[in-house]
PDB file of N, H, CA, C and O in Angstrom:
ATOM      1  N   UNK A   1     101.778 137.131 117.845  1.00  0.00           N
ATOM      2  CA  UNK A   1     101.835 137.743 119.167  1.00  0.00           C
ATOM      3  C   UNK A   1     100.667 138.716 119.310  1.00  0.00           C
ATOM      4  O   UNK A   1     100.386 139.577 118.476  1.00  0.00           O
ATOM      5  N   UNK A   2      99.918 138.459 120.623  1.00  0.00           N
ATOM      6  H   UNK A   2     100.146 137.760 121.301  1.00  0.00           H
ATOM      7  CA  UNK A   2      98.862 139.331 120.877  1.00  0.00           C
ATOM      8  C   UNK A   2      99.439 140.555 121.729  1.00  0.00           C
ATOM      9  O   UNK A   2     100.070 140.369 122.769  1.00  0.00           O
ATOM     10  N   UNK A   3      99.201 141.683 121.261  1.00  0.00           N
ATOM     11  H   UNK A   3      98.689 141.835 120.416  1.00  0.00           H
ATOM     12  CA  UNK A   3      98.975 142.865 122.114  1.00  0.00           C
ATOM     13  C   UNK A   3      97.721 142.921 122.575  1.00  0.00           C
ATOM     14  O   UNK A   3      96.605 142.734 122.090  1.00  0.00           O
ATOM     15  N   UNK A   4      98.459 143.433 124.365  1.00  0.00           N
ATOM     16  H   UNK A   4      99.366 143.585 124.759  1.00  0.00           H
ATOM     17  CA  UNK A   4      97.202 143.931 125.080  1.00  0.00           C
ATOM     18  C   UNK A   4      96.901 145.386 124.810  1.00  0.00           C
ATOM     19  O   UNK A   4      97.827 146.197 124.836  1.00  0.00           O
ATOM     20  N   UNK A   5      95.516 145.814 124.521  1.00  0.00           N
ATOM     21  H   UNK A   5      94.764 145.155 124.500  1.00  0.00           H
ATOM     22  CA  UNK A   5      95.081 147.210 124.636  1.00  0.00           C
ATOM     23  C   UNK A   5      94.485 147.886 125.923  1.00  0.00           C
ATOM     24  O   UNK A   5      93.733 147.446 126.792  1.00  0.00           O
ATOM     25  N   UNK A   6      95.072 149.084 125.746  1.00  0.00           N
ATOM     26  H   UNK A   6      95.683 149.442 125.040  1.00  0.00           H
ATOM     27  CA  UNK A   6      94.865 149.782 127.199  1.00  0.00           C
ATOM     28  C   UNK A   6      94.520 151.100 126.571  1.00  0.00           C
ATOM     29  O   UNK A   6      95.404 151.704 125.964  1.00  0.00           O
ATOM     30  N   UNK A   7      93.151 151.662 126.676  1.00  0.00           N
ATOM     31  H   UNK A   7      92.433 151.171 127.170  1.00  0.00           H
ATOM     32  CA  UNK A   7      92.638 152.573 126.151  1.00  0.00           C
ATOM     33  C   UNK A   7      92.483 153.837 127.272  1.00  0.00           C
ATOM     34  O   UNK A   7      91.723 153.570 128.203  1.00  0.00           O
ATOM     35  N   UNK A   8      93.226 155.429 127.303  1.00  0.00           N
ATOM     36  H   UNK A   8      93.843 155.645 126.546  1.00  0.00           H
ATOM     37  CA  UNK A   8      93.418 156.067 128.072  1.00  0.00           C
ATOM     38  C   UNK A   8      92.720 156.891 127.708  1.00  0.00           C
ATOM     39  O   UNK A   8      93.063 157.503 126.697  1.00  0.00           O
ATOM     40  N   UNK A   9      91.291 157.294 128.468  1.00  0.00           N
ATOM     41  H   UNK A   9      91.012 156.796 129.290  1.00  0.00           H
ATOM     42  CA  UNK A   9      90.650 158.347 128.565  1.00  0.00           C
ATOM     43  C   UNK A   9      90.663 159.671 129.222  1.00  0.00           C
ATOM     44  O   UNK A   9      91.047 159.469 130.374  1.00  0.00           O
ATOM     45  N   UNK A  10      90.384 161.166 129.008  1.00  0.00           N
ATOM     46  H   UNK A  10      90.073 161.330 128.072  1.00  0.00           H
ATOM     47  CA  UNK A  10      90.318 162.040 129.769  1.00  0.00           C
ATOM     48  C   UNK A  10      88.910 161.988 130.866  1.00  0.00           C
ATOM     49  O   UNK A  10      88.832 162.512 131.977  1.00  0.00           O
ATOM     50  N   UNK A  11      88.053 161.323 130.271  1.00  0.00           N
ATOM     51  H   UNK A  11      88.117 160.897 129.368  1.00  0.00           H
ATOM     52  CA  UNK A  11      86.550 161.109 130.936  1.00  0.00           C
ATOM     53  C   UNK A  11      85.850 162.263 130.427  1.00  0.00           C
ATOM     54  O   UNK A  11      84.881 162.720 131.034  1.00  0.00           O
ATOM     55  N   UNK A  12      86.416 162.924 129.003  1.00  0.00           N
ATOM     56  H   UNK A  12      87.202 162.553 128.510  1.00  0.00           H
ATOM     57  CA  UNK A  12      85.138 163.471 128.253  1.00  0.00           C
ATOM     58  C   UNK A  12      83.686 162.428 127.766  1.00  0.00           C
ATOM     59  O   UNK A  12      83.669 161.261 127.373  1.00  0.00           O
ATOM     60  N   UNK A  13      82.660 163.317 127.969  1.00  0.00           N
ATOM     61  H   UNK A  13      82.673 164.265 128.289  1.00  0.00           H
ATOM     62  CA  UNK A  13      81.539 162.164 127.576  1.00  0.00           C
ATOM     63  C   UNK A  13      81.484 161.963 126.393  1.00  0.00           C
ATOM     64  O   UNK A  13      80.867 160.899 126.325  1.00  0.00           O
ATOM     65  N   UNK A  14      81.722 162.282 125.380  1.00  0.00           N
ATOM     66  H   UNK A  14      82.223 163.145 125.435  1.00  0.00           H
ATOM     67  CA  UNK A  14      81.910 161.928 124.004  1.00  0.00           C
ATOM     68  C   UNK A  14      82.890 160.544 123.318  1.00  0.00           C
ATOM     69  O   UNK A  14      82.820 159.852 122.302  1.00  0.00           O
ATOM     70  N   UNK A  15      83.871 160.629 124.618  1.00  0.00           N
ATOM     71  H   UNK A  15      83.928 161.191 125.443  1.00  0.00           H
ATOM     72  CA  UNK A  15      85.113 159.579 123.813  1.00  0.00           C
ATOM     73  C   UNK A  15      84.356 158.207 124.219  1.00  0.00           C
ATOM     74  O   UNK A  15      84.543 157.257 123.459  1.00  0.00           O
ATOM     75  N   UNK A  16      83.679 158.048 125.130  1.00  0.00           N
ATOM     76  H   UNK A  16      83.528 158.819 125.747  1.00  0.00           H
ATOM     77  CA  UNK A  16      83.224 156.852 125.631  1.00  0.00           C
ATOM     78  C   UNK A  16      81.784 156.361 123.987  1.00  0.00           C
ATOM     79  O   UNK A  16      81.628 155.365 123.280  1.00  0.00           O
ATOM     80  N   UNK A  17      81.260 157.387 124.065  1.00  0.00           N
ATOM     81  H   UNK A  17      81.387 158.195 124.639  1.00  0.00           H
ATOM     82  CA  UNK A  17      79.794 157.431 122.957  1.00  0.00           C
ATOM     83  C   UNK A  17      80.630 157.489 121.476  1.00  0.00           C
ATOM     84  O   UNK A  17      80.285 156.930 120.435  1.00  0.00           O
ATOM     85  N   UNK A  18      81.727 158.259 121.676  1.00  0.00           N
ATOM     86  H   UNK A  18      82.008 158.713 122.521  1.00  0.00           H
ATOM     87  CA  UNK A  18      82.400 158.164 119.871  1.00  0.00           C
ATOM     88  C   UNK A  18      83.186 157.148 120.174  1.00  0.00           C
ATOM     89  O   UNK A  18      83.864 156.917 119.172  1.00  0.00           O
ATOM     90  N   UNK A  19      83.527 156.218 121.265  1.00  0.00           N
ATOM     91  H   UNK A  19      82.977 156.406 122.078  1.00  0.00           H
ATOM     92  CA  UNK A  19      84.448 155.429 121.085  1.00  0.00           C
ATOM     93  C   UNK A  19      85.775 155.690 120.552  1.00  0.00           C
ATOM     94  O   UNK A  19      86.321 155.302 119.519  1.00  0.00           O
ATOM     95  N   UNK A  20      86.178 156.470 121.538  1.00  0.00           N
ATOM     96  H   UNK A  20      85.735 156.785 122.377  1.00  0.00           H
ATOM     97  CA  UNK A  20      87.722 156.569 121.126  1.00  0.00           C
ATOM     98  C   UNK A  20      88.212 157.494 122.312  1.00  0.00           C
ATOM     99  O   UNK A  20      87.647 158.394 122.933  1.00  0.00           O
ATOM    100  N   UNK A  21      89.908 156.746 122.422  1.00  0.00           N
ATOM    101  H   UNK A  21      90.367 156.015 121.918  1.00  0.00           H
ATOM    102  CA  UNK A  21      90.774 157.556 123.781  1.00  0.00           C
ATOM    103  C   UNK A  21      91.563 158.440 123.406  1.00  0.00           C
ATOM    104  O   UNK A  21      91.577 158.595 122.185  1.00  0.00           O
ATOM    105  N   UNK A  22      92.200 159.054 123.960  1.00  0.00           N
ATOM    106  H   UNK A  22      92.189 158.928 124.952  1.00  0.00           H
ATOM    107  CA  UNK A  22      93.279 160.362 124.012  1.00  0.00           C
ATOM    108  C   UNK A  22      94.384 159.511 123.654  1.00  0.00           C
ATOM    109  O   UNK A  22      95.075 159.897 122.711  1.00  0.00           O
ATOM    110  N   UNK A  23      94.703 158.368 124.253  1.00  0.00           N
ATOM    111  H   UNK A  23      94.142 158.055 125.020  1.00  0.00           H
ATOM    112  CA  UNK A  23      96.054 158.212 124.323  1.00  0.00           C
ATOM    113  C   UNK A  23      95.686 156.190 124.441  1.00  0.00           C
ATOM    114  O   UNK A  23      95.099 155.596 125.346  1.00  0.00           O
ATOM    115  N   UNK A  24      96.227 155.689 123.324  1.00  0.00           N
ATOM    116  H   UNK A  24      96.704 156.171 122.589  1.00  0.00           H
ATOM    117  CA  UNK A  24      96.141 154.338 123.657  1.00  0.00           C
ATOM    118  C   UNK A  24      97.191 153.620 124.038  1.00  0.00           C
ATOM    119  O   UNK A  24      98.119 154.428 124.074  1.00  0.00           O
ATOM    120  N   UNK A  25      97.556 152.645 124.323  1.00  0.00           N
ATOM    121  H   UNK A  25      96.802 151.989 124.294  1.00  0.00           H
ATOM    122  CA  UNK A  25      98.937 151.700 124.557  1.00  0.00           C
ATOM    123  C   UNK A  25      98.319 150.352 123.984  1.00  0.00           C
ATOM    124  O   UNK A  25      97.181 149.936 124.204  1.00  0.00           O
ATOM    125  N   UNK A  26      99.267 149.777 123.229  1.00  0.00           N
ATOM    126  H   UNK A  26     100.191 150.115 123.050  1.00  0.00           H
ATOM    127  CA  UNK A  26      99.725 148.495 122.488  1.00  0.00           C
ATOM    128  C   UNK A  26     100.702 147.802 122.672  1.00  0.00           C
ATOM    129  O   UNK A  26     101.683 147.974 121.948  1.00  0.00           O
ATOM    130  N   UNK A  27     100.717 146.720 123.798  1.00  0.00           N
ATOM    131  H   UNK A  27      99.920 146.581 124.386  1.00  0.00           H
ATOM    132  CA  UNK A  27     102.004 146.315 124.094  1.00  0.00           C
ATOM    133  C   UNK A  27     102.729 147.363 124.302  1.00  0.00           C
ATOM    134  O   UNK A  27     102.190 148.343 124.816  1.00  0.00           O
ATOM    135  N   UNK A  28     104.410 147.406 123.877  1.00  0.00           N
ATOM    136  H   UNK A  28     104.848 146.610 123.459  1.00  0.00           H
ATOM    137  CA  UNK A  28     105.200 148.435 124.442  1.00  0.00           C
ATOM    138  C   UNK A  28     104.687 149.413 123.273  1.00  0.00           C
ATOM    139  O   UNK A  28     105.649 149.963 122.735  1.00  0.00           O
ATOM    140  N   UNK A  29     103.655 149.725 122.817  1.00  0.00           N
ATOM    141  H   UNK A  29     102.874 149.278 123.254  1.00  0.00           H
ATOM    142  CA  UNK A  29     103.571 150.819 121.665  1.00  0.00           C
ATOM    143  C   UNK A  29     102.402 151.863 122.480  1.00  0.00           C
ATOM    144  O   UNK A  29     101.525 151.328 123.157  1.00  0.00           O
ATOM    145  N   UNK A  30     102.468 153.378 122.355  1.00  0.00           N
ATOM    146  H   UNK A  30     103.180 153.813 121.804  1.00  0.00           H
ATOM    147  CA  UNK A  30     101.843 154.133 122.976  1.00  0.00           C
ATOM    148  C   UNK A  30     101.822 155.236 121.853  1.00  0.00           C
ATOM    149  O   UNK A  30     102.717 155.912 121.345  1.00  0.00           O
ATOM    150  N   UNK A  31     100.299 155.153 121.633  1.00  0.00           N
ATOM    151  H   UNK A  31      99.572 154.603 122.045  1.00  0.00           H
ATOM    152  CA  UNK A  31      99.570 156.256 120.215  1.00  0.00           C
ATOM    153  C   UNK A  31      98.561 157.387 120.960  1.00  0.00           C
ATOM    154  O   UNK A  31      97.590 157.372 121.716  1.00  0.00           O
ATOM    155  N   UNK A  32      99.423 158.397 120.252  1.00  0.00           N
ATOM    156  H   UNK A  32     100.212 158.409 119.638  1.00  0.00           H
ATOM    157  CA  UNK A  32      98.424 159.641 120.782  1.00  0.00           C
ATOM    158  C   UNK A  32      97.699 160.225 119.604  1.00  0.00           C
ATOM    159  O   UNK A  32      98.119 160.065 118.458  1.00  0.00           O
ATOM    160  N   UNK A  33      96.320 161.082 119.961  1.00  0.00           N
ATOM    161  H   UNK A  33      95.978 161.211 120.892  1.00  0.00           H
ATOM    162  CA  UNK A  33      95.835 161.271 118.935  1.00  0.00           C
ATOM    163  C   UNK A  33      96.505 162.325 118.375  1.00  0.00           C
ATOM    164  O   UNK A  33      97.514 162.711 118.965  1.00  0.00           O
ATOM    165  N   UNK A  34      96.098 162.996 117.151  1.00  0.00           N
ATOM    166  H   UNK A  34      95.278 162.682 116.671  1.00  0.00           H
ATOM    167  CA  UNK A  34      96.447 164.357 116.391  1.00  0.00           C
ATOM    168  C   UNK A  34      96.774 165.288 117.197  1.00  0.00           C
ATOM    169  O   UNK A  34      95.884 166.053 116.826  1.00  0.00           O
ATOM    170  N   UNK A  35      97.235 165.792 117.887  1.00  0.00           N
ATOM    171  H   UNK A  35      97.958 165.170 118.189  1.00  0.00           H
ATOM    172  CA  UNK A  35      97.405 167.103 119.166  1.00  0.00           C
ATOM    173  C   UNK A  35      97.142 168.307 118.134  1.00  0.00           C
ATOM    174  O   UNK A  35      96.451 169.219 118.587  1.00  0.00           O
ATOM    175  N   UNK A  36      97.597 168.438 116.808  1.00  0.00           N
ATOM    176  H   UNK A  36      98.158 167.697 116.441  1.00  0.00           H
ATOM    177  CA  UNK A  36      97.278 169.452 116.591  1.00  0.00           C
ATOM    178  C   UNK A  36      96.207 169.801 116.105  1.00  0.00           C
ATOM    179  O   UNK A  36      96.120 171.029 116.131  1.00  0.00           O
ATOM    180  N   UNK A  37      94.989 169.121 115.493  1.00  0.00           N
ATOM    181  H   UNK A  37      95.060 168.124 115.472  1.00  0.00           H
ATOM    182  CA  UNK A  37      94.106 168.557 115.221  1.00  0.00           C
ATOM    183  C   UNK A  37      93.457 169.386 116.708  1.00  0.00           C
ATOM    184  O   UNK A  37      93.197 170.587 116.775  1.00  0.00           O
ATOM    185  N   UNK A  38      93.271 168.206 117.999  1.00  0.00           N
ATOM    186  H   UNK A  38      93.482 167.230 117.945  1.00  0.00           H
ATOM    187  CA  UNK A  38      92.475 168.465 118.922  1.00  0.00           C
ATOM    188  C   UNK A  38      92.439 170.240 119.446  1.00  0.00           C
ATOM    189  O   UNK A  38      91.414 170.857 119.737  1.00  0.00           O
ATOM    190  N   UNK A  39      94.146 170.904 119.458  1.00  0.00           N
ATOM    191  H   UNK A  39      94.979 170.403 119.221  1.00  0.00           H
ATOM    192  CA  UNK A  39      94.371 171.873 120.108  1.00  0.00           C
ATOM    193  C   UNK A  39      93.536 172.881 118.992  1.00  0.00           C
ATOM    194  O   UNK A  39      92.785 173.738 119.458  1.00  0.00           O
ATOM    195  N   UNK A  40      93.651 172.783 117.896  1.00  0.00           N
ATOM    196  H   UNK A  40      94.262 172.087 117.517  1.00  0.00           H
ATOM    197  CA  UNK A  40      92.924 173.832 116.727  1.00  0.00           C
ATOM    198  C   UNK A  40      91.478 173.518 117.209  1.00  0.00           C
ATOM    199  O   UNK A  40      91.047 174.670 117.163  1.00  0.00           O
ATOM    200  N   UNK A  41      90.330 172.706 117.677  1.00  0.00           N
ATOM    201  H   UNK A  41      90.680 171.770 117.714  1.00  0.00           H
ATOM    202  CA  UNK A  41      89.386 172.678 117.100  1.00  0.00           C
ATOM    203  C   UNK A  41      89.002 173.434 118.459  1.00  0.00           C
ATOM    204  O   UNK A  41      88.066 174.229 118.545  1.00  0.00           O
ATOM    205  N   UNK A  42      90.080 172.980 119.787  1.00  0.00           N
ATOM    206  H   UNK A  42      90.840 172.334 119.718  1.00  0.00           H
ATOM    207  CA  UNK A  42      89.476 173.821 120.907  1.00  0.00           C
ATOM    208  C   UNK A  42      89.718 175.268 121.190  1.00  0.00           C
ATOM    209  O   UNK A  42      89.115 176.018 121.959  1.00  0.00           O
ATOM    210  N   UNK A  43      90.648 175.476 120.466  1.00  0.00           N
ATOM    211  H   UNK A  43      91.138 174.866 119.841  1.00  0.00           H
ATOM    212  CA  UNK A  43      90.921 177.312 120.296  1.00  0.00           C
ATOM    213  C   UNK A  43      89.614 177.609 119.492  1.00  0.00           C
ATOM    214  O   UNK A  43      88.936 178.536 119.934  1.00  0.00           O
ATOM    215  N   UNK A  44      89.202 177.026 118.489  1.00  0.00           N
ATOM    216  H   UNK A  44      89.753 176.273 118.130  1.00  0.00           H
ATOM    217  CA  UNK A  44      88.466 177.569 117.677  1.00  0.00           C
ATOM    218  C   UNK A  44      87.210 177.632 118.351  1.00  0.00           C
ATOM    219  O   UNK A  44      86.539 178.642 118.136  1.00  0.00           O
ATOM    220  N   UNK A  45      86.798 176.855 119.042  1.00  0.00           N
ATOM    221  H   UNK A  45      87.343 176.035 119.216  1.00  0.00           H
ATOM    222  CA  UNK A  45      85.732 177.217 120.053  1.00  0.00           C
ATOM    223  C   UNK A  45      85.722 178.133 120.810  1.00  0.00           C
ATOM    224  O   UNK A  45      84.743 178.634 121.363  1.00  0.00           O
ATOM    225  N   UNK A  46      87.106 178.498 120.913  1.00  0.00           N
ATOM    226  H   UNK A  46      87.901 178.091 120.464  1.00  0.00           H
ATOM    227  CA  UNK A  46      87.408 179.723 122.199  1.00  0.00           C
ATOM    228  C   UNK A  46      87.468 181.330 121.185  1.00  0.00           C
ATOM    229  O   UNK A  46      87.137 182.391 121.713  1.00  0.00           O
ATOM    230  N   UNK A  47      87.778 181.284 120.202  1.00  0.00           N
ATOM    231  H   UNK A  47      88.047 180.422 119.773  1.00  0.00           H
ATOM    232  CA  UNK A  47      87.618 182.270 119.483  1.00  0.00           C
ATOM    233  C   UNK A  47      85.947 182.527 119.282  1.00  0.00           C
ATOM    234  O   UNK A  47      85.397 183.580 119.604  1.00  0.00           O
ATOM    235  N   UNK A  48      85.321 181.476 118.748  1.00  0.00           N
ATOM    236  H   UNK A  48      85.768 180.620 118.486  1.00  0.00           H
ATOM    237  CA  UNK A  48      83.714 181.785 118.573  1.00  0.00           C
ATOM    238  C   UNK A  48      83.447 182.308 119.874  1.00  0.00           C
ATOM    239  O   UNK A  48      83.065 183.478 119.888  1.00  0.00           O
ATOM    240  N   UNK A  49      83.569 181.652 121.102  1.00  0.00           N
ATOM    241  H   UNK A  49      83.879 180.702 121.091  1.00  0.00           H
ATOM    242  CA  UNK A  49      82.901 182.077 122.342  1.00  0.00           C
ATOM    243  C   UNK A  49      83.404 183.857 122.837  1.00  0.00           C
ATOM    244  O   UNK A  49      82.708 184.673 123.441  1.00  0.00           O
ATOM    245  N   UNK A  50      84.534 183.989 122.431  1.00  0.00           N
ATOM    246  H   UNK A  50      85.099 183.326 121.941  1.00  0.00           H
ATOM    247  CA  UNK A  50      85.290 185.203 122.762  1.00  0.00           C
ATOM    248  C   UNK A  50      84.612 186.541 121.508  1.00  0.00           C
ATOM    249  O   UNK A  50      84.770 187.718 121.833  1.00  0.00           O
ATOM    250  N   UNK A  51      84.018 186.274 120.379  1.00  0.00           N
ATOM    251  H   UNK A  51      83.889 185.318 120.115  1.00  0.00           H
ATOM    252  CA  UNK A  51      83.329 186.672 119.339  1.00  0.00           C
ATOM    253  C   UNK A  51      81.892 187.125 119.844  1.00  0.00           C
ATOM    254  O   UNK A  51      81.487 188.278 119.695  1.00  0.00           O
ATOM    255  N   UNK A  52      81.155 186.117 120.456  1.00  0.00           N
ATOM    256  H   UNK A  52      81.484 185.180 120.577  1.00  0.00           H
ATOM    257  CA  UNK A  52      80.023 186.058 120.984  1.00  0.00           C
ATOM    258  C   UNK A  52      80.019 186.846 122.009  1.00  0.00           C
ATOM    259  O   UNK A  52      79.038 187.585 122.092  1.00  0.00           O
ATOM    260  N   UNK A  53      81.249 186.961 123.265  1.00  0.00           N
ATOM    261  H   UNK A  53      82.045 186.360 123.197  1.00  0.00           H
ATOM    262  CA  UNK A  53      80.970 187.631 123.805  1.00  0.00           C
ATOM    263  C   UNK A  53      81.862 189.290 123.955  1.00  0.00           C
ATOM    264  O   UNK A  53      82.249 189.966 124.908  1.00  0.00           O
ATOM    265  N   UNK A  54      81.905 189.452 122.282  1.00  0.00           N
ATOM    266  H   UNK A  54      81.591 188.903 121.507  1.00  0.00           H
ATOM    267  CA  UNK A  54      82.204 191.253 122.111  1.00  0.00           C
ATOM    268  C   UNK A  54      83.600 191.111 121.960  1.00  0.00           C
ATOM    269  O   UNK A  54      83.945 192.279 121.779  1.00  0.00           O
ATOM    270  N   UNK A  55      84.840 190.272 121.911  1.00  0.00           N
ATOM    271  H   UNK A  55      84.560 189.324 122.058  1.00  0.00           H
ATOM    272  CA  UNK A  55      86.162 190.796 122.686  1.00  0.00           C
ATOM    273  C   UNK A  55      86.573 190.387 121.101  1.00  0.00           C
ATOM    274  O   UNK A  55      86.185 189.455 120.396  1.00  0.00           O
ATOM    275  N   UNK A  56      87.127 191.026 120.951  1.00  0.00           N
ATOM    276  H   UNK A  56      87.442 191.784 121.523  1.00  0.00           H
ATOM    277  CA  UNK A  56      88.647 190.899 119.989  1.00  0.00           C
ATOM    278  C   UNK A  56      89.477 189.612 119.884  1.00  0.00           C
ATOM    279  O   UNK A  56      90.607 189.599 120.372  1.00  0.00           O
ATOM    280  N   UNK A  57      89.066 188.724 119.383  1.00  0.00           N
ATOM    281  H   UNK A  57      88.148 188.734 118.986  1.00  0.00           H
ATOM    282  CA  UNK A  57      89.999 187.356 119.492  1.00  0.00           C
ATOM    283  C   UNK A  57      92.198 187.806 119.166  1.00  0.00           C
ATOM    284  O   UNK A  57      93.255 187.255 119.476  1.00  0.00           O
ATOM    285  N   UNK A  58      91.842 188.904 118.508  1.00  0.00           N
ATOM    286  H   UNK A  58      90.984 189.352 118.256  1.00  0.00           H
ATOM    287  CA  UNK A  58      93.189 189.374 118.262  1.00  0.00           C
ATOM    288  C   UNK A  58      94.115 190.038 119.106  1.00  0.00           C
ATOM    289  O   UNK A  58      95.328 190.247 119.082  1.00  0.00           O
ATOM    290  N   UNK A  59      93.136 190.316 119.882  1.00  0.00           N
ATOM    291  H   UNK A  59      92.151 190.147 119.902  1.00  0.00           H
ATOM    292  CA  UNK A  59      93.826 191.262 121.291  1.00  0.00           C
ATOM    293  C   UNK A  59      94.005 190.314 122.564  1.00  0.00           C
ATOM    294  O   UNK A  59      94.290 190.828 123.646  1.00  0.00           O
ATOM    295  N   UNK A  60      93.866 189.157 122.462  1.00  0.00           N
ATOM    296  H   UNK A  60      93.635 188.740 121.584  1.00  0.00           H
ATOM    297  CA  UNK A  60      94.044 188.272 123.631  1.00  0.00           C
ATOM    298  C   UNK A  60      95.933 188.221 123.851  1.00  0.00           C
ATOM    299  O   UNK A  60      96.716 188.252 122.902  1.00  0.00           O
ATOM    300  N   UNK A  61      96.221 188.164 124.891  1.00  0.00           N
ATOM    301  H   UNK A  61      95.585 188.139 125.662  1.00  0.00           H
ATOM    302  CA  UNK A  61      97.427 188.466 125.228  1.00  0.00           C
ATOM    303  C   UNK A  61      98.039 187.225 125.620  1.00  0.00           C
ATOM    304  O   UNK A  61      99.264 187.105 125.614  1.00  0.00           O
ATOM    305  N   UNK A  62      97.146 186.154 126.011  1.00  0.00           N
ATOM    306  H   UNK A  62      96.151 186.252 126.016  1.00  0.00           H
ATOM    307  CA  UNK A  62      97.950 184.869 126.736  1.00  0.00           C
ATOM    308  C   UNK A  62      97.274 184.021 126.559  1.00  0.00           C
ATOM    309  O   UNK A  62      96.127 184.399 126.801  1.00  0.00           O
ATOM    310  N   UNK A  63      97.305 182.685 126.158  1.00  0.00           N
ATOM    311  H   UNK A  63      98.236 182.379 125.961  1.00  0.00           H
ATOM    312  CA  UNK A  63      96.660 181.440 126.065  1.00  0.00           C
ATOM    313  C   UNK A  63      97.911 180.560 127.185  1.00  0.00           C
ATOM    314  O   UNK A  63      99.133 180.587 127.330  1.00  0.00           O
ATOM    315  N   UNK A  64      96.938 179.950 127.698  1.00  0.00           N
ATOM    316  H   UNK A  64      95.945 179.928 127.580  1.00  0.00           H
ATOM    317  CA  UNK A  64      98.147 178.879 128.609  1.00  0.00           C
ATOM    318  C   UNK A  64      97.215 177.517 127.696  1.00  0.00           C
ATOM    319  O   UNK A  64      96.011 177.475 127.444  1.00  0.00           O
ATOM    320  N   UNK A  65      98.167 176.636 127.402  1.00  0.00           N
ATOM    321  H   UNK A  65      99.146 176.671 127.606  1.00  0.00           H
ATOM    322  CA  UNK A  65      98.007 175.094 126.955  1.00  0.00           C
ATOM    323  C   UNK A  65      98.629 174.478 127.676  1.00  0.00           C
ATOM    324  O   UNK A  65      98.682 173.254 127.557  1.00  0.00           O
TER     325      UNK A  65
END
């Protein structure tokens, strides 16, 4: 039995050039990537940028995800 693939992008320019989606579907099967993985690497960008610009990454009071 063939599964159809249905590859779900956010339309970052990278997933198209690294070849790879957020969220795929396989027949009735639906794979998401690492969430915790993705959510760490983009805080961690937000801490460097918040570093860079003077602030206390420790004193931040609210992150919305």
């Amino acid at each position: 039995m063939k599964l159809t693939r249905i590859n779900y992008s956010s339309g970052a320019p990278l997933e198209e050039e690294a070849g790879y989606s957020r969220v795929v579907k396989a027949g009735p099967f639906v794979y998401v990537g690492d969430a915790y993985a993705q959510a760490k690497y983009v805080l961690d960008k937000q801490v460097k940028l918040l570093k860079e610009a003077g602030a206390k990454p420790e004193k931040v009071v609210k992150v919305n995800i």
